[in-house]
KEKE-3310 file (N, C-alpha, C; in steps of 0.2 Angstrom, whole numbers, plus 5000, padded with zeros to 4 digits):
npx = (4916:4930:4927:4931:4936:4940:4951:4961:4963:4970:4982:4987:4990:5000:5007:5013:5023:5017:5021:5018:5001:4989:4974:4965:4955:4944:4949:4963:4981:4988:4981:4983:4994:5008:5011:4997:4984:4995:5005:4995:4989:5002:5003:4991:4995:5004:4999:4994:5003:5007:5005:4987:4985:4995:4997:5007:5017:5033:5037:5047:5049:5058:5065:5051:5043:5028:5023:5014:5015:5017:5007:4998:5004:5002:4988:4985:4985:4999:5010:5021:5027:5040:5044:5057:5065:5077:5071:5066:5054:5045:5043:5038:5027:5020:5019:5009:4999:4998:4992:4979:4972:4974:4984:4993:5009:5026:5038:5055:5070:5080:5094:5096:5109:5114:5106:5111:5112:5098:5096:5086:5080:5069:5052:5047:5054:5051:5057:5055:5054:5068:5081:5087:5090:5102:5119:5125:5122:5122:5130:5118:5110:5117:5117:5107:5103:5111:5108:5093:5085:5075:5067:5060:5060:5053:5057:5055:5060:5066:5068:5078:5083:5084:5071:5075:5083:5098:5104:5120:5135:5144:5159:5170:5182:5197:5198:5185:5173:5160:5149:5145:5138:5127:5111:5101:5111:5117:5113:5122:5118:5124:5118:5126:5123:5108:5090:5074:5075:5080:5094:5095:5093:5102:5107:5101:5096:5095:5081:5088:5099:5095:5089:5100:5109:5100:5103:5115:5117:5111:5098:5085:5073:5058:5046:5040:5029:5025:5035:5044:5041:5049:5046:5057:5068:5079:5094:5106:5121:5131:5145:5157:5153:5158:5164:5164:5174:5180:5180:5165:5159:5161:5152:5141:5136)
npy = (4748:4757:4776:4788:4799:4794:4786:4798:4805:4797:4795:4806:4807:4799:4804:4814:4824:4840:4855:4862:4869:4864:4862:4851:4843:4846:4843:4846:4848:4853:4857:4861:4868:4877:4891:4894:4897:4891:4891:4901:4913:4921:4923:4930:4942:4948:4941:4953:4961:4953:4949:4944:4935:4925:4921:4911:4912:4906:4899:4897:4888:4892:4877:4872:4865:4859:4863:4873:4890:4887:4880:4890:4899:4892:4892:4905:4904:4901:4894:4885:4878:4873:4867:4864:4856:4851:4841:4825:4822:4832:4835:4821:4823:4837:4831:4823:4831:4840:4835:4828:4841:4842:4849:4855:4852:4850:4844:4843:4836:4845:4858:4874:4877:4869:4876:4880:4866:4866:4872:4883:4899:4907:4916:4921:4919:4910:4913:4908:4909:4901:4906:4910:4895:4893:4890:4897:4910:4922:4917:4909:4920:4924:4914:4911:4925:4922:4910:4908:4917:4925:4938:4941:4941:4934:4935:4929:4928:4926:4938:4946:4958:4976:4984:4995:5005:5011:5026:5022:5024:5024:5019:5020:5023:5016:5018:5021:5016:5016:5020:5005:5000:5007:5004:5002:4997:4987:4969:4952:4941:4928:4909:4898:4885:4882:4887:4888:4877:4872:4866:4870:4882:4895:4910:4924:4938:4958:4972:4979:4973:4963:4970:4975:4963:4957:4968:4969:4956:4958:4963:4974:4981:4983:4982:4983:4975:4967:4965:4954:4950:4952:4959:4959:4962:4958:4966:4978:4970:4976:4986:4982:4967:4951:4934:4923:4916:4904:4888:4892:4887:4873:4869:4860:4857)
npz = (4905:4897:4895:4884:4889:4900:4896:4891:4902:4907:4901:4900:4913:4913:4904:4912:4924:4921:4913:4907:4908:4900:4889:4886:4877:4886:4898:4907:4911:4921:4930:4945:4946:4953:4947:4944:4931:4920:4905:4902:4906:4908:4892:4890:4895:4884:4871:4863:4858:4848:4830:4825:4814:4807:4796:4782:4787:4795:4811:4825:4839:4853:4865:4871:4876:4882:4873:4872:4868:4855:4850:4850:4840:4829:4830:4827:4813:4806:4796:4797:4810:4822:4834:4847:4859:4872:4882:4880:4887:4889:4873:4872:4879:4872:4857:4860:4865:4854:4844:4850:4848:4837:4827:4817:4820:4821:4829:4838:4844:4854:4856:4859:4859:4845:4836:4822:4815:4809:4799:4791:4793:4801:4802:4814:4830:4845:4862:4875:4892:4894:4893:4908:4911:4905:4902:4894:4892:4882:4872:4866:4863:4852:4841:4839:4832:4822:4817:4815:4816:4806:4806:4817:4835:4850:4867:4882:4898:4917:4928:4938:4952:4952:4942:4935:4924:4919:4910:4902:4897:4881:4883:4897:4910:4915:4928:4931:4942:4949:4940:4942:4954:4953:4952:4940:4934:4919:4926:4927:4937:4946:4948:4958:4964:4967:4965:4969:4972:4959:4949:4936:4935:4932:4929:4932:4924:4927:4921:4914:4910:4901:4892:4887:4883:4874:4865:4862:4855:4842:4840:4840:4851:4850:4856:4877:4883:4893:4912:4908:4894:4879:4863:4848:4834:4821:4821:4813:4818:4834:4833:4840:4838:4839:4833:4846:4858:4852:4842:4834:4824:4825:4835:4841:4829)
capx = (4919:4931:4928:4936:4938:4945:4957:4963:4963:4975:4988:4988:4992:5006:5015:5016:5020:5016:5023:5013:4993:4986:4967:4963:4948:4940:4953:4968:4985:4992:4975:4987:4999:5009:5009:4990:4983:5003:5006:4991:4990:5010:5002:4987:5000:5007:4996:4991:5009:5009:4997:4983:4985:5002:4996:5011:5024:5037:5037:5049:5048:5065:5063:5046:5040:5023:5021:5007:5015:5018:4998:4995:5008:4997:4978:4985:4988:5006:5011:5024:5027:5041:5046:5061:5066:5082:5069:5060:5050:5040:5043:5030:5019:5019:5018:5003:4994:4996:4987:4972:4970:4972:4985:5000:5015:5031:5044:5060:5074:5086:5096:5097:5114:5112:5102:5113:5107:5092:5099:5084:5078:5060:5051:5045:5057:5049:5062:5053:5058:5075:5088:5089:5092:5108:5126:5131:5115:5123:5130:5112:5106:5121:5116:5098:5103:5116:5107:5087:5079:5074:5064:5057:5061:5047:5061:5053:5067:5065:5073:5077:5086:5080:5069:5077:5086:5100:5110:5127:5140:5147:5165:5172:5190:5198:5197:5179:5170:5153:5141:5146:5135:5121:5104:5099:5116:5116:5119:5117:5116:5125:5118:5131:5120:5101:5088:5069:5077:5081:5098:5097:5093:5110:5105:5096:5100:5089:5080:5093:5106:5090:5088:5108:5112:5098:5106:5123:5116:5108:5091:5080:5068:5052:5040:5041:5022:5029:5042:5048:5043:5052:5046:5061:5066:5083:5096:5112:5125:5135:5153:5161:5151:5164:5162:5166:5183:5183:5177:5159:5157:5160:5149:5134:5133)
capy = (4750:4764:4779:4789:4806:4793:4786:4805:4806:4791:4796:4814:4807:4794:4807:4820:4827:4843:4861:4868:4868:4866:4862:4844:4839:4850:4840:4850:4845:4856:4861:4864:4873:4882:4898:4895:4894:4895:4899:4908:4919:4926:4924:4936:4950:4948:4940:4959:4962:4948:4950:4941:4932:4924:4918:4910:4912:4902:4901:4893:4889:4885:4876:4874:4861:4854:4866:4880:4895:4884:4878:4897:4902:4889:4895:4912:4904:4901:4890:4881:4878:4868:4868:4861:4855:4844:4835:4820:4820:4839:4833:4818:4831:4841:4828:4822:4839:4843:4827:4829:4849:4841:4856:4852:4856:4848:4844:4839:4836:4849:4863:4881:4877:4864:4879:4877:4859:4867:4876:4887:4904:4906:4922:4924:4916:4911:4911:4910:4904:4897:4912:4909:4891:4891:4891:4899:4913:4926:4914:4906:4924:4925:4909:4913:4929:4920:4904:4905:4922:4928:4943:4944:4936:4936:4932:4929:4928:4927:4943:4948:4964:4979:4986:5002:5004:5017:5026:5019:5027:5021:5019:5021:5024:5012:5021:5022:5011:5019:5014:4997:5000:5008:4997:5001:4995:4978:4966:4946:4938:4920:4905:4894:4880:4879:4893:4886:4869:4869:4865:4873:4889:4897:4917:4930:4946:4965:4972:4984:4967:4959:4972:4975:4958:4957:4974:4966:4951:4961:4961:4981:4981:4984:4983:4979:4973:4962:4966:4948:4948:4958:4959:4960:4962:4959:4974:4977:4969:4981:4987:4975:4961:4946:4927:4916:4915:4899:4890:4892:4883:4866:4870:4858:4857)
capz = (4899:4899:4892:4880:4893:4906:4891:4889:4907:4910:4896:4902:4921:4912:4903:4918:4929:4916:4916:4905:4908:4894:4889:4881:4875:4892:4903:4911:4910:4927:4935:4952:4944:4957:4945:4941:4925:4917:4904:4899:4914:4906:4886:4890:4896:4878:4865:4861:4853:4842:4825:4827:4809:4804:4789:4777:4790:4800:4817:4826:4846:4857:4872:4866:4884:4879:4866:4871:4864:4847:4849:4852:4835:4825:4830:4822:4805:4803:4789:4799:4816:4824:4841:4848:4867:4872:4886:4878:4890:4886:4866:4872:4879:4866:4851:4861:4865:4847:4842:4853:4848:4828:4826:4814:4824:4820:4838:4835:4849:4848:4862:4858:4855:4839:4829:4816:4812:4808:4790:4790:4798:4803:4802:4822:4834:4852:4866:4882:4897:4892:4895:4913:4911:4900:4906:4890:4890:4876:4863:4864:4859:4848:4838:4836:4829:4816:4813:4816:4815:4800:4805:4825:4840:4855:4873:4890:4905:4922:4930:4948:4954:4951:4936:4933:4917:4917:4904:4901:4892:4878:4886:4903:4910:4918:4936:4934:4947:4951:4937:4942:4960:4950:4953:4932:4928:4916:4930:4927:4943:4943:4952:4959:4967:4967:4965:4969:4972:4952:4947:4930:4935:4932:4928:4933:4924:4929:4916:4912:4906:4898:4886:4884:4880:4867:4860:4859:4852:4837:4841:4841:4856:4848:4864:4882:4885:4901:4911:4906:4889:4873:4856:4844:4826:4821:4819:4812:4824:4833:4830:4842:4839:4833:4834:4852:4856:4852:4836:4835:4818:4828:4843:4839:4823)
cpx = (4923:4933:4932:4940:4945:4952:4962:4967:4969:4982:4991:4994:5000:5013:5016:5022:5020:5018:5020:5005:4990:4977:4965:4957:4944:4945:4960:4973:4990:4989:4977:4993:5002:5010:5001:4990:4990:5004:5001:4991:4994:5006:4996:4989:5002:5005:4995:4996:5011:5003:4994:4983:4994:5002:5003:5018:5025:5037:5043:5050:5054:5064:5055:5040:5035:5021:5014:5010:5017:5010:4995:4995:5002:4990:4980:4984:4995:5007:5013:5028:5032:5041:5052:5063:5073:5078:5064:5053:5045:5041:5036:5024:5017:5015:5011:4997:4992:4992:4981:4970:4971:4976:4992:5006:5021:5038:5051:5066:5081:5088:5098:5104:5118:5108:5106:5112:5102:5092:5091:5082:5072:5059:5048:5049:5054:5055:5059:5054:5063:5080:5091:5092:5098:5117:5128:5126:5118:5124:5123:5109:5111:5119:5109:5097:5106:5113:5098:5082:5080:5071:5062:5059:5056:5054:5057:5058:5064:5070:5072:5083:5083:5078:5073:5081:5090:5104:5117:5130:5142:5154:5165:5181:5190:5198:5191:5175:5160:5147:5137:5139:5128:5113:5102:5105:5116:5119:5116:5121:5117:5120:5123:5128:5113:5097:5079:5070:5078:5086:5100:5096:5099:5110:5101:5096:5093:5088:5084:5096:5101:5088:5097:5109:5108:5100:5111:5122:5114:5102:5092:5076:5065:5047:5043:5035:5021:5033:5045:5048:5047:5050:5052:5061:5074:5088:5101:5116:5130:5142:5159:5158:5155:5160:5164:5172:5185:5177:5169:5157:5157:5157:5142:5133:5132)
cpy = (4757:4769:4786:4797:4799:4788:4792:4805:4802:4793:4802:4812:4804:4798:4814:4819:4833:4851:4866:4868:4868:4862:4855:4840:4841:4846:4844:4846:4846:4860:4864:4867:4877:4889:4900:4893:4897:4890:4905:4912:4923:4927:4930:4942:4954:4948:4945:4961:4959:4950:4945:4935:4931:4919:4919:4912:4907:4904:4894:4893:4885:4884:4876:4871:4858:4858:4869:4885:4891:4881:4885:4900:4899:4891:4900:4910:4903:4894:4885:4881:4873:4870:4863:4863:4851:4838:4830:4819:4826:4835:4828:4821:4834:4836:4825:4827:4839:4837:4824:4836:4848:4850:4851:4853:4852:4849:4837:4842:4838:4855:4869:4882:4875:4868:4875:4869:4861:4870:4878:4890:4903:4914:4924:4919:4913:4908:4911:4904:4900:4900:4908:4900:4888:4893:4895:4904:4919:4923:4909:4910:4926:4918:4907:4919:4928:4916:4902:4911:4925:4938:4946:4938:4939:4931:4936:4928:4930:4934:4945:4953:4970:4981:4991:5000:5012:5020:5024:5021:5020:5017:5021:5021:5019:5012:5022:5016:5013:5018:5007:4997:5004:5002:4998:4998:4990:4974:4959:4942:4929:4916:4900:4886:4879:4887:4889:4878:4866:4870:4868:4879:4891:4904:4918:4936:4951:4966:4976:4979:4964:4963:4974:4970:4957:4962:4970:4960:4953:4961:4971:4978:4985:4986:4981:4977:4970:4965:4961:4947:4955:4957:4962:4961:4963:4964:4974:4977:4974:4981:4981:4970:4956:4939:4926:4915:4907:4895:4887:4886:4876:4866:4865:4855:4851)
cpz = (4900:4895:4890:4885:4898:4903:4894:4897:4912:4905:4900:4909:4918:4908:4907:4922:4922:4918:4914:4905:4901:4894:4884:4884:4882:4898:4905:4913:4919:4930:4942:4952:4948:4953:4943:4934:4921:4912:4901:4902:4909:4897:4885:4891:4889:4871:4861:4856:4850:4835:4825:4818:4808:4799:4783:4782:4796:4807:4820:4836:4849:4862:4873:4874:4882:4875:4868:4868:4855:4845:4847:4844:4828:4823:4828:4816:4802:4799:4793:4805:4817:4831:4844:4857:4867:4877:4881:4881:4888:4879:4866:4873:4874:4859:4852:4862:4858:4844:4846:4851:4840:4827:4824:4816:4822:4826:4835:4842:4849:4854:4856:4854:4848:4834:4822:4810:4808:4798:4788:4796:4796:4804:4810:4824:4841:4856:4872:4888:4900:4895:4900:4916:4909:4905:4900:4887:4884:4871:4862:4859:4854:4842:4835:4834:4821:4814:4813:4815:4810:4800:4813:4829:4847:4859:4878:4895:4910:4926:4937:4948:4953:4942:4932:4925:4916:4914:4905:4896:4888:4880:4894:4904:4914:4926:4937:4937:4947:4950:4941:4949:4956:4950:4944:4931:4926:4922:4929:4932:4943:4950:4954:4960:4966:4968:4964:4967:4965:4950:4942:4928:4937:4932:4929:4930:4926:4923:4912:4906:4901:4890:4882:4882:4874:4861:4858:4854:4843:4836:4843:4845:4852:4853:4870:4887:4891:4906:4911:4899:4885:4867:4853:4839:4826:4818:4817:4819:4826:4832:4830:4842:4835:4838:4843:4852:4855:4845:4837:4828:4819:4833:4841:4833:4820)
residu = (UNK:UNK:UNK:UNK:UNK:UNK:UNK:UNK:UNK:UNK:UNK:UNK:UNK:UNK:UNK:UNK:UNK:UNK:UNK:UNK:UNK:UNK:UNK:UNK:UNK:UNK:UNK:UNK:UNK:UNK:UNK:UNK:UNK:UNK:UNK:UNK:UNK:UNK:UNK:UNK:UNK:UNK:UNK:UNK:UNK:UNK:UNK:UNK:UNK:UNK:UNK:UNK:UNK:UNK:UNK:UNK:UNK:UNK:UNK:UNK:UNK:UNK:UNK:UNK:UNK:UNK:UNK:UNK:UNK:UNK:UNK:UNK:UNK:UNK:UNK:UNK:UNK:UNK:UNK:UNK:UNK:UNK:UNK:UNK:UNK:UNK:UNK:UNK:UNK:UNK:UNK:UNK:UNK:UNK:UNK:UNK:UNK:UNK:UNK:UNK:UNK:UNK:UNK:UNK:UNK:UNK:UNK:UNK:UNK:UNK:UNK:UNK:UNK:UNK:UNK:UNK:UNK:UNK:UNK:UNK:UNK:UNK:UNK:UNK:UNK:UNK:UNK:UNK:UNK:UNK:UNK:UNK:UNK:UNK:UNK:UNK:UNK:UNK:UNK:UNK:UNK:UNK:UNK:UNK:UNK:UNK:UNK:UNK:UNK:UNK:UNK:UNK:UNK:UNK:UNK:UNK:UNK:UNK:UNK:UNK:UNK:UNK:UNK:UNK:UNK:UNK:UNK:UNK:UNK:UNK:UNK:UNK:UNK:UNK:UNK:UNK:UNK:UNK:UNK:UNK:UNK:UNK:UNK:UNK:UNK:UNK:UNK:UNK:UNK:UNK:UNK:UNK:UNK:UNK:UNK:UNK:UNK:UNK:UNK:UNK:UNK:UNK:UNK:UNK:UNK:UNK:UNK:UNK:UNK:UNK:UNK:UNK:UNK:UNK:UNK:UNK:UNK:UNK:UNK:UNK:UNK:UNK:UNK:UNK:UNK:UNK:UNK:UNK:UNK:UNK:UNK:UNK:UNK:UNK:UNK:UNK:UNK:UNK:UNK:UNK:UNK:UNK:UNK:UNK:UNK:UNK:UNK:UNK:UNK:UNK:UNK:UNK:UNK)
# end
């Protein structure tokens, strides 16, 4: 007869191969996990900077995978969780995790750049992991500051170059080159071809760019408890911030 773990343990294997380790019902979803136990390992870096209660509020998770930080958002308390992926295949992980851990989550099939569909903001955003995978990485952060955060935004990004982070003038003259060679200076680092044999790794930016582009975007840096993650809150956009040179109101929607 076969019983109910080796059920669990048979579904588990059929919707793998699995990205995010997650913990059902004492069974392990990505027990060899080339990062380890990932993503708890990166959420204990940060959990500390979220309120431990989000009682009556919105959370919304983009690029969500099998839904461990929207499991995580939920066992705080939050009223309403969704999470949203363009893979079908994390959405079945997900739908299924949430319904072994009996945690109400709501996943719907949907790209960063389709916010709009969505006709409400949420009061915490999660962007993690996603940045570096976008061909089109600032109007993602342009579009979840127009059409999805209501009040914070928690973004994870992979980053390579160096850490530093140096002032930058407001302006520069056309003859000036200099900065440009600077290791703090915002710099994001294209992929052209393959980066960890993954095609969809398109960006890298330093931490310098990762926290510029959030500025530009209209995002306050509140903390930097990682140096991957950023606690945000969104800010008045700056002076020159305008639409997409092209029309953004038919992009998705």
């Amino acid at each position: 007869m076969t019983s109910r773990n080796d059920h669990l343990a048979f579904e588990i294997e059929r919707l793998g191969p699995w990205f995010h380790n997650l913990v059902l019902d004492g069974i392990e979803t990505a027990p060899n996990h080339y990062l380890g136990n990932y993503p708890a390992t990166k959420w204990q870096r940060f959990a500390h900077s979220i309120p431990e209660r989000l009682d009556g509020l919105s959370v919304l998770d983009i690029g969500c995978n099998a839904g461990f930080y929207a499991q995580e958002m939920k066992r705080r308390g939050a009223a309403r969780v969704l999470g949203i992926d363009f893979d079908p295949t994390y959405l079945a992980q997900a739908r299924f995790a949430a319904k072994i851990n009996q945690l109400d989550i709501e996943f719907r099939e949907l790209s960063v750049y389709q916010l709009k569909r969505l006709h409400e903001t949420f009061d915490l955003v999660l962007f993690m992991g996603v940045l570096y995978h976008l061909r089109h990485p600032l109007l993602a952060l342009d579009l979840i500051r127009d059409y999805a955060a209501k009040d914070m935004l928690i973004m994870q990004t992979l980053q390579r170059g160096s850490p530093n982070c140096a002032e930058v003038n407001q302006n520069y003259s056309f003859d000036e080159r200099s900065h440009f060679d600077h290791s703090g200076y915002p710099k994001l680092h294209f992929v052209e071809h393959y980066y960890a044999n993954d095609p969809t790794n398109w960006w890298f930016p330093n931490r310098a760019c990762t926290k510029a582009m959030l500025r530009s975007a209209g995002f306050k840096i509140l903390n930097n408890p990682d140096p991957e993650v950023f606690i945000c809150r969104i800010a008045e956009k700056p002076p020159h911030y305008g639409p997409p040179h092209f029309p953004q109101d038919d992009l998705h929607d």
